[in-house]
Rosetta silent file (secondary structure, phi, psi, omega in degrees, C-alpha in Angstrom):
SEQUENCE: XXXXXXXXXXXXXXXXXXXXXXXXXXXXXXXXXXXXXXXXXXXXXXXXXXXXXXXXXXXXXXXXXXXXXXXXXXXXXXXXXXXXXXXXXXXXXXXXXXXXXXX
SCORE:     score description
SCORE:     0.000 S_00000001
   1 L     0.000  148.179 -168.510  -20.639 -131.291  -53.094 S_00000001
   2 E  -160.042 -169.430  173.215  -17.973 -130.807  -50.825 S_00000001
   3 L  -141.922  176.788 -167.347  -15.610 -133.657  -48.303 S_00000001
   4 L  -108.894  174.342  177.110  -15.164 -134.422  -44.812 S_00000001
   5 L  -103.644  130.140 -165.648  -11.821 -134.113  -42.965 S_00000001
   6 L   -40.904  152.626  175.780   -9.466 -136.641  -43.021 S_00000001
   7 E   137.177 -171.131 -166.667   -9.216 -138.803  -39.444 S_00000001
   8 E  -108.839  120.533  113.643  -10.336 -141.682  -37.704 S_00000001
   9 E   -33.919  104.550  175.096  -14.320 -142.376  -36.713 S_00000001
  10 E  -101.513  125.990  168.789  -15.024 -144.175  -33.899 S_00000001
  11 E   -97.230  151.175  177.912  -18.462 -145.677  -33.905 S_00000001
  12 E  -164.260  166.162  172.771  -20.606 -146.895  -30.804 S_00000001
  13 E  -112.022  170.989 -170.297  -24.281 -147.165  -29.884 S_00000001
  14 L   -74.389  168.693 -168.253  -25.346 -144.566  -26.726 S_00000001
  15 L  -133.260 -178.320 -164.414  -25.245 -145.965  -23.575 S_00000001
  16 L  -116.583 -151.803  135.849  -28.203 -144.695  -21.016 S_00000001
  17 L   -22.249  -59.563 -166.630  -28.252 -143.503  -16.997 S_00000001
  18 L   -93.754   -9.137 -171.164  -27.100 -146.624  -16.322 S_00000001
  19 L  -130.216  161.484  141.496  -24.433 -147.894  -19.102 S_00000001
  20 L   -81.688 -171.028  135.061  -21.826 -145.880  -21.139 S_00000001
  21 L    -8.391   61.888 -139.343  -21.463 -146.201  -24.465 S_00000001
  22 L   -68.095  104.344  172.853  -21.077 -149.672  -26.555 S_00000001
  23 E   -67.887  153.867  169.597  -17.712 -149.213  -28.903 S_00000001
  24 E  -121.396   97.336 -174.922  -18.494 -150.799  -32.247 S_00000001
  25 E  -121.782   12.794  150.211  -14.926 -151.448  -34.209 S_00000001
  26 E   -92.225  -19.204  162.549  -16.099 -152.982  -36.782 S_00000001
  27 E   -60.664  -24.183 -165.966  -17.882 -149.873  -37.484 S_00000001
  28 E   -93.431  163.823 -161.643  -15.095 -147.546  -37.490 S_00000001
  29 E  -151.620  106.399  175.253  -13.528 -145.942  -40.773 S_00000001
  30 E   -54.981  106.957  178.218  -10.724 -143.629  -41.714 S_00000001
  31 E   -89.567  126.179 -177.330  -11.617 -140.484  -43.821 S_00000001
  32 L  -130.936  160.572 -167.375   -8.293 -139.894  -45.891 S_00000001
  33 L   -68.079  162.602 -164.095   -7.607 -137.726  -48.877 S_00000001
  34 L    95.422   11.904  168.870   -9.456 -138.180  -52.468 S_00000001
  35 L    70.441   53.597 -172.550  -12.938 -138.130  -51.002 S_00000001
  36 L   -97.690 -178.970  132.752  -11.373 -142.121  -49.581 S_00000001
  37 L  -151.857  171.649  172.558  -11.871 -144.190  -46.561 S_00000001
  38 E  -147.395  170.236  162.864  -10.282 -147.241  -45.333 S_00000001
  39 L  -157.661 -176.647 -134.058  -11.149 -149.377  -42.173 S_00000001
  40 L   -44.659  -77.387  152.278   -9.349 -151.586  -40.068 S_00000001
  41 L   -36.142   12.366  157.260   -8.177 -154.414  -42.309 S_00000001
  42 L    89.626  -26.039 -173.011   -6.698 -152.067  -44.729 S_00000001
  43 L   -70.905  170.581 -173.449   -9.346 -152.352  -47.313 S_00000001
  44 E  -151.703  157.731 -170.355  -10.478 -148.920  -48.892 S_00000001
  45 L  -135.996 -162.951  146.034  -13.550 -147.311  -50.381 S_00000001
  46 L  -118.180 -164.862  159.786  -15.109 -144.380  -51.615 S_00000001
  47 L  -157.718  146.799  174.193  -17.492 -141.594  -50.502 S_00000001
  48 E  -130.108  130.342 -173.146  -19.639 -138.885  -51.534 S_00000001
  49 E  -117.098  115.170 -149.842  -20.658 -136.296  -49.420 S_00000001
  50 E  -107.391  107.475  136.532  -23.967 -134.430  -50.495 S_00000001
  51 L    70.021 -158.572  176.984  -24.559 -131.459  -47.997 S_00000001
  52 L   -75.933   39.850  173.374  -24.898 -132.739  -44.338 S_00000001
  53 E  -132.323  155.355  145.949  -25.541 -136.926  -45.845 S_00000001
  54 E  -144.796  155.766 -159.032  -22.544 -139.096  -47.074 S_00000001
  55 E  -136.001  108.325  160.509  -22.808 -142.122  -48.759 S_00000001
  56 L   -63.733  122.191 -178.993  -19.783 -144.776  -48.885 S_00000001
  57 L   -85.195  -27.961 -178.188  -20.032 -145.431  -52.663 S_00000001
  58 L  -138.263 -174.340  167.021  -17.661 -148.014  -52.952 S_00000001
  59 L    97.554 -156.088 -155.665  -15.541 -150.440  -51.012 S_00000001
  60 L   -97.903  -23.480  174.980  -15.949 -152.981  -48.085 S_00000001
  61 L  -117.271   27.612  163.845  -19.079 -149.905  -46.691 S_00000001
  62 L   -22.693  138.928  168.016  -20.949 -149.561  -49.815 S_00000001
  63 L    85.547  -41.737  176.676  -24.242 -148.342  -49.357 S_00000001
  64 L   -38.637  124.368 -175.058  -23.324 -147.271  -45.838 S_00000001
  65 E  -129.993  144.110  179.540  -25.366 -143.886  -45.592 S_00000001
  66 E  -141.263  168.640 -168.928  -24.872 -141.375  -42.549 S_00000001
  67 E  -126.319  137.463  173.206  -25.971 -137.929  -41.364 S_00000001
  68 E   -92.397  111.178  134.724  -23.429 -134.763  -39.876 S_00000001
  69 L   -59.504  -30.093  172.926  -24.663 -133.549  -37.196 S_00000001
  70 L  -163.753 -170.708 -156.939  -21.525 -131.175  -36.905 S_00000001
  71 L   -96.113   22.980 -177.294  -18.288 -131.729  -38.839 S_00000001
  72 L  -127.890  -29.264 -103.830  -17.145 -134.406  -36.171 S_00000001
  73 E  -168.175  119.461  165.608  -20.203 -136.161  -35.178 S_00000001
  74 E  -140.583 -176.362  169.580  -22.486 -138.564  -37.354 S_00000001
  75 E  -155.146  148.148 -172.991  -25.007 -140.870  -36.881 S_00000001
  76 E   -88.056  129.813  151.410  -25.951 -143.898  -39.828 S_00000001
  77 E   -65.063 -173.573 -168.027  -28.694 -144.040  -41.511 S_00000001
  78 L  -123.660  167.700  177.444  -31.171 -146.902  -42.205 S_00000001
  79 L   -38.772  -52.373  174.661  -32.392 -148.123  -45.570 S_00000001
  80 L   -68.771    6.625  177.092  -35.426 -145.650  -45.159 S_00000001
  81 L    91.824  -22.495  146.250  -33.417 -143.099  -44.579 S_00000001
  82 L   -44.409  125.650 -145.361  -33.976 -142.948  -40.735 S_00000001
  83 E   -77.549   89.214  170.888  -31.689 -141.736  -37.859 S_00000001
  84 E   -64.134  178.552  169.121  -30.028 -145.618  -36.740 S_00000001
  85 E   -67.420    8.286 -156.009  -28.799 -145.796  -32.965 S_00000001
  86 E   -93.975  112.212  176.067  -25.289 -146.143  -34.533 S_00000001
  87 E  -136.127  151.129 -174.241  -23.289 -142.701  -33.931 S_00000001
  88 E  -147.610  139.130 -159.268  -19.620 -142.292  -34.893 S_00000001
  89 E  -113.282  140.353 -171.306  -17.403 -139.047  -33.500 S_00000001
  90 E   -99.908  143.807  156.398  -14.062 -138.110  -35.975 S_00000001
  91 L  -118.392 -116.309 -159.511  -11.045 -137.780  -33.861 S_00000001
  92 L   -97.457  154.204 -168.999   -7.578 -136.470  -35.130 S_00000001
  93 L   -46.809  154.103  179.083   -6.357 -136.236  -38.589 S_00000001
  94 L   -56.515  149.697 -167.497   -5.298 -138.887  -40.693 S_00000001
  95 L    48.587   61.245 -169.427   -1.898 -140.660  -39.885 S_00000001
  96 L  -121.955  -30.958 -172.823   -1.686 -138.521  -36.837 S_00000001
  97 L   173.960 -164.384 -141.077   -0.717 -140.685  -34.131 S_00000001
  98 H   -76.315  -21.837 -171.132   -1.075 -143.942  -32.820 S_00000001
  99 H   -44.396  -59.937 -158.666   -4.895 -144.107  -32.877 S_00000001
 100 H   -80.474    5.020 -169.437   -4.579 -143.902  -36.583 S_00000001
 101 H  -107.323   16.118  160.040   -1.683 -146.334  -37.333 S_00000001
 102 L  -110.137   33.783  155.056   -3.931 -149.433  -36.123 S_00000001
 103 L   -98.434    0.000    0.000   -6.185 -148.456  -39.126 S_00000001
């Protein structure tokens, strides 16, 4: 068992040839210290992070289950366990600058 490093996750779904990228902000989440998150609205949760899976355990993203592709980079899983189109990139540590003061 181990935790991820504190910062802000921005979620989006890919975009193709022809689009960018689709921001999602209802999606996004704050990893903060105590194995924590929060997300926009202030609310807070928990998480446990198993190896490359984490699972928000508690909070407003219960249930919520995602896969690391690298220690920045995730992408959410689906009830089955399956890779959704839903990918979310960490940027800079928590309470680091302005990015992180509108969480």
């Amino acid at each position: 068992m181990s935790i991820l490093s504190t910062g802000r996750w921005t979620c989006e779904l890919p975009g193709d040839a022809a689009s960018p990228p689709v921001r999602q902000p209802a999606e996004d989440f704050e990893i903060v210290p105590d194995s924590s998150y929060r997300i926009a609205d202030a609310r807070r949760g928990t998480y446990l992070r198993l190896g490359s899976n984490f699972t928000m355990t508690s909070g407003p993203f219960a249930g919520r289950r995602y896969h690391l592709s690298s220690e920045t980079e995730s992408q959410r899983l689906g009830g089955d366990g399956k890779p959704l189109a839903l990918r979310c990139v960490r940027g800079g540590a928590a309470g680091g600058g302005p990015a992180s003061s509108r969480m």
